[in-house]
SEFIZA-3560 file (N, C-alpha, C; in Angstrom, 3 decimals):
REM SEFIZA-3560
<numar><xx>9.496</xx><yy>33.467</yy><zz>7.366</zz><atom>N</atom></numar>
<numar><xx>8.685</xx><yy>32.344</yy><zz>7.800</zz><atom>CA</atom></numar>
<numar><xx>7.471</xx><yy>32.168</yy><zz>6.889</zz><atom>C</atom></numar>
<numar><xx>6.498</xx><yy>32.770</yy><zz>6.450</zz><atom>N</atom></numar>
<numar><xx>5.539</xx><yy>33.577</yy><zz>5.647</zz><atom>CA</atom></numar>
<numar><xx>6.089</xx><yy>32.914</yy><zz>4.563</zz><atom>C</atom></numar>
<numar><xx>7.062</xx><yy>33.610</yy><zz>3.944</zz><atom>N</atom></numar>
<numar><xx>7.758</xx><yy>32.740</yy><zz>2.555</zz><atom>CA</atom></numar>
<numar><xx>7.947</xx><yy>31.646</yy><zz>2.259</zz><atom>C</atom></numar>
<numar><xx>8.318</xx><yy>31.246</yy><zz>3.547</zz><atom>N</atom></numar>
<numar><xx>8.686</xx><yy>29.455</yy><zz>3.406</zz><atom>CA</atom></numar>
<numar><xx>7.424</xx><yy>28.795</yy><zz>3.615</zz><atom>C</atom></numar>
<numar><xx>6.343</xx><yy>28.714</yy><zz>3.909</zz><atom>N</atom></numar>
<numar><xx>4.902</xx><yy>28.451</yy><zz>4.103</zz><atom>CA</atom></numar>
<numar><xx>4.385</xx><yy>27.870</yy><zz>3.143</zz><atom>C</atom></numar>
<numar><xx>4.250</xx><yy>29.119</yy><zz>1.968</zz><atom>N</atom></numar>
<numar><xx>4.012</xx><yy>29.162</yy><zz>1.039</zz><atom>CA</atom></numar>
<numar><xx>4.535</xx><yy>28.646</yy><zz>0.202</zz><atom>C</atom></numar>
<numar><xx>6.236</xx><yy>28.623</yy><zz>0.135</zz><atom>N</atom></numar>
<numar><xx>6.796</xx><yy>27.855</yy><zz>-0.599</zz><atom>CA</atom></numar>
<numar><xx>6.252</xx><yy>26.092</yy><zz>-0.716</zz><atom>C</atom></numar>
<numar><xx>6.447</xx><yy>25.573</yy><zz>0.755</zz><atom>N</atom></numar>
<numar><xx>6.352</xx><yy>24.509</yy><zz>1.277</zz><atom>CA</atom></numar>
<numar><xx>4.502</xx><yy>23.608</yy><zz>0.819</zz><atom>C</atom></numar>
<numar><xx>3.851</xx><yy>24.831</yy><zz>0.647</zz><atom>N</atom></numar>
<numar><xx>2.415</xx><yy>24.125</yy><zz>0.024</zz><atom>CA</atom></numar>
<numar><xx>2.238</xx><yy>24.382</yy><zz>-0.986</zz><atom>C</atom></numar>
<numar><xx>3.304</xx><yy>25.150</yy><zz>-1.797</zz><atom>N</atom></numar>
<numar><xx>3.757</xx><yy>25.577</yy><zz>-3.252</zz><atom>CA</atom></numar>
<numar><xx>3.930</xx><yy>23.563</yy><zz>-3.832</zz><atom>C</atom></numar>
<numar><xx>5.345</xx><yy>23.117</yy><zz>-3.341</zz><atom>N</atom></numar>
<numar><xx>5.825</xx><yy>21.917</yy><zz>-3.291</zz><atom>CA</atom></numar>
<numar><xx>4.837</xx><yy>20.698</yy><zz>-2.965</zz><atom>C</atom></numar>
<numar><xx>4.219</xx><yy>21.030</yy><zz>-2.076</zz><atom>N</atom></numar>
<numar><xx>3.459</xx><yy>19.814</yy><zz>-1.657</zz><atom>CA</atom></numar>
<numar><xx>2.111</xx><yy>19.815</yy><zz>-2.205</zz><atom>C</atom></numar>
<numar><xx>1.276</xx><yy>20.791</yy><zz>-2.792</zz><atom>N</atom></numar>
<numar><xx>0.244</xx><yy>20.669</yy><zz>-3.433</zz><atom>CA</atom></numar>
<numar><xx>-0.033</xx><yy>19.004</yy><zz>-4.287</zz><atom>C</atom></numar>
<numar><xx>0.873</xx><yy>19.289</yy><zz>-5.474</zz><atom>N</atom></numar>
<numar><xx>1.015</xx><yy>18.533</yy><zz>-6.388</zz><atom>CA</atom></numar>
<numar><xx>0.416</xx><yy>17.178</yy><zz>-5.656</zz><atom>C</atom></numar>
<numar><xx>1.710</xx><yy>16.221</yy><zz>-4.870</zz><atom>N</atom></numar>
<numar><xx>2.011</xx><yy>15.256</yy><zz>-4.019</zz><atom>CA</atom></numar>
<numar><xx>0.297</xx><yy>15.058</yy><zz>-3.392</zz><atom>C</atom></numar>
<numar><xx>-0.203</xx><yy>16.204</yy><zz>-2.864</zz><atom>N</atom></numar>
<numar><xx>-1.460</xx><yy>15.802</yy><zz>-2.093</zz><atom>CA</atom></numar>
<numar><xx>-2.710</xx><yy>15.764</yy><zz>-2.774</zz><atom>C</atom></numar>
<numar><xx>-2.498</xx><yy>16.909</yy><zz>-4.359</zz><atom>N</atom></numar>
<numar><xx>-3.872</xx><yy>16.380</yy><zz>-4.680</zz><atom>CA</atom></numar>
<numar><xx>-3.802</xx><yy>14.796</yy><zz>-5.989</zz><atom>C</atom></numar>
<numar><xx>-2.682</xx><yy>14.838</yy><zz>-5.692</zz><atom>N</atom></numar>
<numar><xx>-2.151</xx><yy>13.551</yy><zz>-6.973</zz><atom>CA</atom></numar>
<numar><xx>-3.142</xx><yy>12.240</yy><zz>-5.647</zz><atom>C</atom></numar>
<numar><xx>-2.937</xx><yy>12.424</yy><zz>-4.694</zz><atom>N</atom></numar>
<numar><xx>-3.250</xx><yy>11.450</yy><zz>-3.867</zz><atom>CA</atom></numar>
<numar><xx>-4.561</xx><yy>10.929</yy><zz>-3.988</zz><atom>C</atom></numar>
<numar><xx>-5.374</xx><yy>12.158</yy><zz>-4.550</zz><atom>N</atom></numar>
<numar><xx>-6.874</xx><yy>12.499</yy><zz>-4.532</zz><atom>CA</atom></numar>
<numar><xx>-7.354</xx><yy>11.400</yy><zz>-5.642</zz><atom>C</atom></numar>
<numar><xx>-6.718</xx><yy>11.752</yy><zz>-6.486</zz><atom>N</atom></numar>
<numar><xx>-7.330</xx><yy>11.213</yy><zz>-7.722</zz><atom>CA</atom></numar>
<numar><xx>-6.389</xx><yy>9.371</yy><zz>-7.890</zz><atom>C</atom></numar>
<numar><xx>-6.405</xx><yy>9.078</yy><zz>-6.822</zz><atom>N</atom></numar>
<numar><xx>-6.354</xx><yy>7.759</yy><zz>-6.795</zz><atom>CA</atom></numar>
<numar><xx>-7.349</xx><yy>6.920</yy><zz>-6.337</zz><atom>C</atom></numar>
<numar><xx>-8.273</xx><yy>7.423</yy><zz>-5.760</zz><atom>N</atom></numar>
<numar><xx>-9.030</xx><yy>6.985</yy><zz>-5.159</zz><atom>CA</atom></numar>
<numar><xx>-10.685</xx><yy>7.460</yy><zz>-6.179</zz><atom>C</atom></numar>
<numar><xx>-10.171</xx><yy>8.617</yy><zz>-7.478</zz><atom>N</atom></numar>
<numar><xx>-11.790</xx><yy>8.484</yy><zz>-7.952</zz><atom>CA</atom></numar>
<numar><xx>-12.025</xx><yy>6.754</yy><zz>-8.827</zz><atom>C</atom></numar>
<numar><xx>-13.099</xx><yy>6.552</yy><zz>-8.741</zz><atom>N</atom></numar>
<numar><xx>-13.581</xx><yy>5.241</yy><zz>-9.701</zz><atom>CA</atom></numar>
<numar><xx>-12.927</xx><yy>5.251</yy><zz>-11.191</zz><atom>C</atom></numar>
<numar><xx>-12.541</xx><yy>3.799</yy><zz>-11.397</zz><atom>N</atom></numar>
<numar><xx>-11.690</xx><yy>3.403</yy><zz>-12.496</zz><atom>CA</atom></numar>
<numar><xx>-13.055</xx><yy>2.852</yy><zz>-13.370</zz><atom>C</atom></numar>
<numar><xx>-12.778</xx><yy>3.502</yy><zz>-14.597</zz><atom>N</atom></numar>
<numar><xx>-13.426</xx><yy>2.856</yy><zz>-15.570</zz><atom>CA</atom></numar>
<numar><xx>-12.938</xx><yy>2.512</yy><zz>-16.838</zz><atom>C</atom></numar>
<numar><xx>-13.666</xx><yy>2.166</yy><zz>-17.714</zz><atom>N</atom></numar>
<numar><xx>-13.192</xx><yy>1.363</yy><zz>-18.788</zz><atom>CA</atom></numar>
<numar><xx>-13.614</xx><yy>2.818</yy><zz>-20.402</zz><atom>C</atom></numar>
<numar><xx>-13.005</xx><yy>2.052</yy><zz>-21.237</zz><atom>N</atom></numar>
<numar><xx>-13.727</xx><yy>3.163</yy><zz>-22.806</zz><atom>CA</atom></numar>
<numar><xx>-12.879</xx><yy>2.413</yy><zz>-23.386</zz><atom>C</atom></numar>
<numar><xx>-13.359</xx><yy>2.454</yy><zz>-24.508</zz><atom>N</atom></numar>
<numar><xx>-12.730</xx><yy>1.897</yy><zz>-26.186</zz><atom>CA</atom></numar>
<numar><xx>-12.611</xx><yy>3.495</yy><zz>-26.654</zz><atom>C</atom></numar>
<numar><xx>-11.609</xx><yy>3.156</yy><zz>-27.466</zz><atom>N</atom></numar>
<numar><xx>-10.864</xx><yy>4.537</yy><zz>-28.239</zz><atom>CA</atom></numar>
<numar><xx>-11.427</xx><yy>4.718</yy><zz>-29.404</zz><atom>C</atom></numar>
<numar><xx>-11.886</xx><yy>3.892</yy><zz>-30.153</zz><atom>N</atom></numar>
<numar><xx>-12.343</xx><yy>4.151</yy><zz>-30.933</zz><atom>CA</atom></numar>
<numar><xx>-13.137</xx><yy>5.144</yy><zz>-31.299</zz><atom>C</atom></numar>
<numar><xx>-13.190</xx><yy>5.779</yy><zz>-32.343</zz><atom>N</atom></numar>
<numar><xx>-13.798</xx><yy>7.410</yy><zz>-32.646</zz><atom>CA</atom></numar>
<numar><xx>-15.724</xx><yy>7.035</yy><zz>-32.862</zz><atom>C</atom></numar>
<numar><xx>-16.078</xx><yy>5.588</yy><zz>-32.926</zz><atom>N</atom></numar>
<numar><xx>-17.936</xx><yy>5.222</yy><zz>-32.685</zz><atom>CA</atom></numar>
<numar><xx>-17.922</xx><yy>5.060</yy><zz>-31.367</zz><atom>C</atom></numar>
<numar><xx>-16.838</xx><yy>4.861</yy><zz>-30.553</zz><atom>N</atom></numar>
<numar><xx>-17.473</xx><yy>4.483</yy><zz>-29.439</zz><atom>CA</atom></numar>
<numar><xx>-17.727</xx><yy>5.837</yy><zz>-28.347</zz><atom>C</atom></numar>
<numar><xx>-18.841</xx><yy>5.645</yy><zz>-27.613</zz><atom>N</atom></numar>
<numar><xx>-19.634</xx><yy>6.710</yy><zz>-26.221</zz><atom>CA</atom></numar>
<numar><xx>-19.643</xx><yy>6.208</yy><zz>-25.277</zz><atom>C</atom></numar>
<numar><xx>-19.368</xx><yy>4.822</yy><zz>-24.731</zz><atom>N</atom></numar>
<numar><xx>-19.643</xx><yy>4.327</yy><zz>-23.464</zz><atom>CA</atom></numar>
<numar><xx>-18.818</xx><yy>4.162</yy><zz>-22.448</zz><atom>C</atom></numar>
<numar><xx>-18.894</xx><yy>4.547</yy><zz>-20.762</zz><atom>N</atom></numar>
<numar><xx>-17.797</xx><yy>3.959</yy><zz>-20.564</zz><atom>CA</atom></numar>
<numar><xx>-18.431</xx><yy>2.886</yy><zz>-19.484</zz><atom>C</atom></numar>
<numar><xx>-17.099</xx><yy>1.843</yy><zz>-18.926</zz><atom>N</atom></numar>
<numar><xx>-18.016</xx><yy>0.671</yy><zz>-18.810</zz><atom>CA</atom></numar>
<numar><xx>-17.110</xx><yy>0.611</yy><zz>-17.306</zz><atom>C</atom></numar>
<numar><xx>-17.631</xx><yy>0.118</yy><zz>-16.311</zz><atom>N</atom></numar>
<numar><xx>-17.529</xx><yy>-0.093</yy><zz>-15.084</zz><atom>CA</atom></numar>
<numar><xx>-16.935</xx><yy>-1.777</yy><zz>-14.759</zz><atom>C</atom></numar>
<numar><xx>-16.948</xx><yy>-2.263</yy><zz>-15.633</zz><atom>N</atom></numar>
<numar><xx>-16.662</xx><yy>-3.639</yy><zz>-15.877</zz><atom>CA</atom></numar>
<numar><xx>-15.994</xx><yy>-3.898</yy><zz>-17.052</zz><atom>C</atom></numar>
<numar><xx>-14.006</xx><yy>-4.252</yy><zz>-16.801</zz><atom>N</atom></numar>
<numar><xx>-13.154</xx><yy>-4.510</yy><zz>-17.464</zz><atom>CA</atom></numar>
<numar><xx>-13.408</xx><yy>-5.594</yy><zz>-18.320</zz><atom>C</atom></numar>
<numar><xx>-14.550</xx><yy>-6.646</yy><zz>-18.011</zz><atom>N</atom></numar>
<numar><xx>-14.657</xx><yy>-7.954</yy><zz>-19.203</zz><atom>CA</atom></numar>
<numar><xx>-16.451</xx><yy>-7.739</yy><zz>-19.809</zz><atom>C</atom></numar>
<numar><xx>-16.714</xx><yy>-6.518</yy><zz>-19.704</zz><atom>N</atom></numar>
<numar><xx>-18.047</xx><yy>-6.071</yy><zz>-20.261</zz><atom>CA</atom></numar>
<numar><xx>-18.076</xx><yy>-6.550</yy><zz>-22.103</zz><atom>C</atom></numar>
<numar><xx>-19.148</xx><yy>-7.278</yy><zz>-22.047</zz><atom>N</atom></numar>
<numar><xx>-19.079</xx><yy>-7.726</yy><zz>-23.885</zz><atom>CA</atom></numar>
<numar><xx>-19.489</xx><yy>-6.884</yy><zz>-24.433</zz><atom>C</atom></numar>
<numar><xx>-19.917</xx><yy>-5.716</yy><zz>-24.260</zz><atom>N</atom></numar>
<numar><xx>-19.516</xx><yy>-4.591</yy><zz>-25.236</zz><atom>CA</atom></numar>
<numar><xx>-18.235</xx><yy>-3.871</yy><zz>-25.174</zz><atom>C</atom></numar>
<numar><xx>-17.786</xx><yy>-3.952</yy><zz>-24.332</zz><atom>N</atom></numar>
<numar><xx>-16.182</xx><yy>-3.234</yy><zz>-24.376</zz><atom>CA</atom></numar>
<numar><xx>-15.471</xx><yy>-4.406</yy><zz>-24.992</zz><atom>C</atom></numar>
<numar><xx>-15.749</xx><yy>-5.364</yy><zz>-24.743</zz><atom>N</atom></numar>
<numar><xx>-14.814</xx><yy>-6.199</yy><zz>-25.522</zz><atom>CA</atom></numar>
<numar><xx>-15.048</xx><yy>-6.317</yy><zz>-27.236</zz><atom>C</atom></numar>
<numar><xx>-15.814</xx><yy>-5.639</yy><zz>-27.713</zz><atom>N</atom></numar>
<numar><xx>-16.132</xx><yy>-5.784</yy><zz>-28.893</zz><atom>CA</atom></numar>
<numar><xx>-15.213</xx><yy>-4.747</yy><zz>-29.764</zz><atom>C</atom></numar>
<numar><xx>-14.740</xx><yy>-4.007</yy><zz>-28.818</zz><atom>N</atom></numar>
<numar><xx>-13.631</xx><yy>-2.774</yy><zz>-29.445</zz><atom>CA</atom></numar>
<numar><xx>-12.474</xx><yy>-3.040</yy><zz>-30.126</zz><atom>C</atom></numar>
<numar><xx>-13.068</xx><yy>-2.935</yy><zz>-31.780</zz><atom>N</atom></numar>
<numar><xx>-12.144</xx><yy>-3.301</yy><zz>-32.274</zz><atom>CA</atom></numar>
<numar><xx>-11.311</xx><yy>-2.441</yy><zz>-33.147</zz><atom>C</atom></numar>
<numar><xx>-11.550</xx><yy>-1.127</yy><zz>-33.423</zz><atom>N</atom></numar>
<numar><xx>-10.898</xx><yy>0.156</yy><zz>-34.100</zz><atom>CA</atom></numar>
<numar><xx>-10.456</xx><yy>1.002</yy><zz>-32.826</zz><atom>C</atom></numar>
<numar><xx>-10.304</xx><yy>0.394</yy><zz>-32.116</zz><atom>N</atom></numar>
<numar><xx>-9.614</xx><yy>1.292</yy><zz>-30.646</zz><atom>CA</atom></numar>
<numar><xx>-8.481</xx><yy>0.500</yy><zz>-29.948</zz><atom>C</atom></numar>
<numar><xx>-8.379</xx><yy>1.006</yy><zz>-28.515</zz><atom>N</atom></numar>
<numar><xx>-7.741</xx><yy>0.106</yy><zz>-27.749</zz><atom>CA</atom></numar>
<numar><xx>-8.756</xx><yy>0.428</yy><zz>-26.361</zz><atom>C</atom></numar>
<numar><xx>-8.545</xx><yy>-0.104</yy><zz>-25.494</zz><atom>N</atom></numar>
<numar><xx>-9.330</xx><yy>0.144</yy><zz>-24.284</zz><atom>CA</atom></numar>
<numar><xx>-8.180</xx><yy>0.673</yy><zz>-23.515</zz><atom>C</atom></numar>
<numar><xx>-8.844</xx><yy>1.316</yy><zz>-22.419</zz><atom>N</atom></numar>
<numar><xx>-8.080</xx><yy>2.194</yy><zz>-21.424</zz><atom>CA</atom></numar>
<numar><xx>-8.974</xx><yy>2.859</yy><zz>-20.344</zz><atom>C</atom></numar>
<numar><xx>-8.296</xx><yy>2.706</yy><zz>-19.351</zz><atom>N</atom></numar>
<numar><xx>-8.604</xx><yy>2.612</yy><zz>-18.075</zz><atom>CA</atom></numar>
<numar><xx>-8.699</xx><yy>4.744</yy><zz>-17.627</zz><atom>C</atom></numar>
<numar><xx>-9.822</xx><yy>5.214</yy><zz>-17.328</zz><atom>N</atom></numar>
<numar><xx>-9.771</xx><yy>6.712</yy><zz>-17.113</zz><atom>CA</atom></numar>
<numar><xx>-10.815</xx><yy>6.358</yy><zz>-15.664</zz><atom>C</atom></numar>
<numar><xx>-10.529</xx><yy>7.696</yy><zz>-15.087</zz><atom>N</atom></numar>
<numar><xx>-11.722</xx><yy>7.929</yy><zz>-13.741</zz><atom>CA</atom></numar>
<numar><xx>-13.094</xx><yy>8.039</yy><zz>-14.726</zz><atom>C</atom></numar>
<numar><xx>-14.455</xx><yy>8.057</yy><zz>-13.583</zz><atom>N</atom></numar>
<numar><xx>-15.325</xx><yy>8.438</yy><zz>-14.111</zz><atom>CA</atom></numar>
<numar><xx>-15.453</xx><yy>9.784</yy><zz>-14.679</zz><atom>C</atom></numar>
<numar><xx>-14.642</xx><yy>10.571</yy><zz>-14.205</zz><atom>N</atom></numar>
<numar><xx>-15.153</xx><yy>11.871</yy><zz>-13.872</zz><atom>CA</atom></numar>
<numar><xx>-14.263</xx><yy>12.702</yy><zz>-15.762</zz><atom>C</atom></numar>
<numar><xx>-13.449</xx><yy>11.709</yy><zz>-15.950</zz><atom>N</atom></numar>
<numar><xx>-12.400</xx><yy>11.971</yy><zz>-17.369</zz><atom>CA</atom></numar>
<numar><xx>-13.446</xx><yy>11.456</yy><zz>-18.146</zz><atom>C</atom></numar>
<numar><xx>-14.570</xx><yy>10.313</yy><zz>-18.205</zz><atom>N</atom></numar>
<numar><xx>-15.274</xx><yy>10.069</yy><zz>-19.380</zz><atom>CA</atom></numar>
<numar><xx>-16.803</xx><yy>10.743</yy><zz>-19.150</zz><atom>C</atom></numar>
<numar><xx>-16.893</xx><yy>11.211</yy><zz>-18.176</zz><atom>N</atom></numar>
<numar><xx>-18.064</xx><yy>12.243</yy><zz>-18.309</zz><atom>CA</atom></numar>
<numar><xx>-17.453</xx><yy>13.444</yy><zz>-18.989</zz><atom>C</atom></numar>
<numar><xx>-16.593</xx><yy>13.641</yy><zz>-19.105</zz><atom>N</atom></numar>
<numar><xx>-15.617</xx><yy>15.038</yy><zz>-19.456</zz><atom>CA</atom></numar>
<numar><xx>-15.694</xx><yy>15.043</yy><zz>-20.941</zz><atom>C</atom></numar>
<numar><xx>-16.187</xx><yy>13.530</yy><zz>-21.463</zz><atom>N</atom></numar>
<numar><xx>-15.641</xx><yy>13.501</yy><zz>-22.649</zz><atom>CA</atom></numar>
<numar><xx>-16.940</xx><yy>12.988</yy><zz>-23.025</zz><atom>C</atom></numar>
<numar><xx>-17.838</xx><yy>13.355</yy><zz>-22.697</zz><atom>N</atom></numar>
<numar><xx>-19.311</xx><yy>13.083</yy><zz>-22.786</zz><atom>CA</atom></numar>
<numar><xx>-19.712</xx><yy>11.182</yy><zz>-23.386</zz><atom>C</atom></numar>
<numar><xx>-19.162</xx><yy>10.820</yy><zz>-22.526</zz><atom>N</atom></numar>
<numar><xx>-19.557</xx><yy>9.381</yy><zz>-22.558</zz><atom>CA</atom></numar>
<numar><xx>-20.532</xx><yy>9.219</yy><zz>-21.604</zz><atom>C</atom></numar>
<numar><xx>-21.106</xx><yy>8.376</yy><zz>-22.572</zz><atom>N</atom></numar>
<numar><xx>-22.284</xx><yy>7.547</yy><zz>-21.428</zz><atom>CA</atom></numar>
<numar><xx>-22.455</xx><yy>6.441</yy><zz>-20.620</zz><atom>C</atom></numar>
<numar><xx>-22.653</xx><yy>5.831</yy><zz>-19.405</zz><atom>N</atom></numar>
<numar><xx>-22.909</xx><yy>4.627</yy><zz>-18.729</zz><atom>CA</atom></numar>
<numar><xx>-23.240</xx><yy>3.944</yy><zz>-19.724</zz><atom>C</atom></numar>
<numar><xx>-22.466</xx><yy>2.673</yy><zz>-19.529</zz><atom>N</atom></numar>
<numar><xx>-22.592</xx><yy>1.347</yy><zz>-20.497</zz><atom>CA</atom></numar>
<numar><xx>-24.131</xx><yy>0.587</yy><zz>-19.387</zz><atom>C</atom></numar>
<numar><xx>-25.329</xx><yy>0.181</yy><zz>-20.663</zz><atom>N</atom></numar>
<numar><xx>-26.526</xx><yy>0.317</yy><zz>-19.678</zz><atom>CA</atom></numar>
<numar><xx>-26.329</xx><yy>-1.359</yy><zz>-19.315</zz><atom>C</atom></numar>
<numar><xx>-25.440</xx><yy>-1.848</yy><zz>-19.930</zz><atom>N</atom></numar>
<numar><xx>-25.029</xx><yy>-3.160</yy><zz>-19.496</zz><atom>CA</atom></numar>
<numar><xx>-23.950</xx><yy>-3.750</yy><zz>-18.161</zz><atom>C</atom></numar>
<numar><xx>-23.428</xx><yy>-2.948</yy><zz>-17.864</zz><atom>N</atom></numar>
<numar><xx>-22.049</xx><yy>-3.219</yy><zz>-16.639</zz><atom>CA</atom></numar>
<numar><xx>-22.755</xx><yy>-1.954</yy><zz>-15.724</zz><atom>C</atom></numar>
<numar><xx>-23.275</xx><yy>-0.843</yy><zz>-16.096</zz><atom>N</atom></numar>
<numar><xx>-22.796</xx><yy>0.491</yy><zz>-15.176</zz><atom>CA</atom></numar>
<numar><xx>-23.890</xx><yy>0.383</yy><zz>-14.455</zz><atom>C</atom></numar>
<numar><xx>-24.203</xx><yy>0.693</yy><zz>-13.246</zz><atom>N</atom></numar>
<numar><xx>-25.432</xx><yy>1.142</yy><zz>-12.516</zz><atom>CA</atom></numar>
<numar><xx>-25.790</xx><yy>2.290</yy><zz>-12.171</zz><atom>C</atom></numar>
//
């Protein structure tokens, strides 16, 4: 019984914390290797200025990771 428990939140971990991270805040970044900002607003005219990148959509918590900074224009 013990075994199967464990097994069973072995399996379901994944499934429940995948759930988690749907719900952190979506933000914005240009790929580009000048760019630091990330932007809270998908039609921000500095993100749109990214033009040696592509833009892409990460949580906040992936572009603090990657030491980006609040865009002081979209982010609050």
């Amino acid at each position: 019984m013990k075994k199967t428990a464990i097994l069973a939140l072995l399996l379901l971990f994944p499934l429940l914390s995948a759930g988690v991270q749907e719900h952190a805040p979506t933000v914005y970044i240009c790929t580009s290797p000048n760019a630091y900002a990330y932007h809270t607003d998908r039609n921000c005219r500095y993100l749109l200025n990214c033009s040696k990148g592509t833009i892409q959509a990460i949580t906040r918590e992936q572009a603090r990771q990657m030491n980006r900074k609040p865009c002081k224009k979209c982010t609050s």
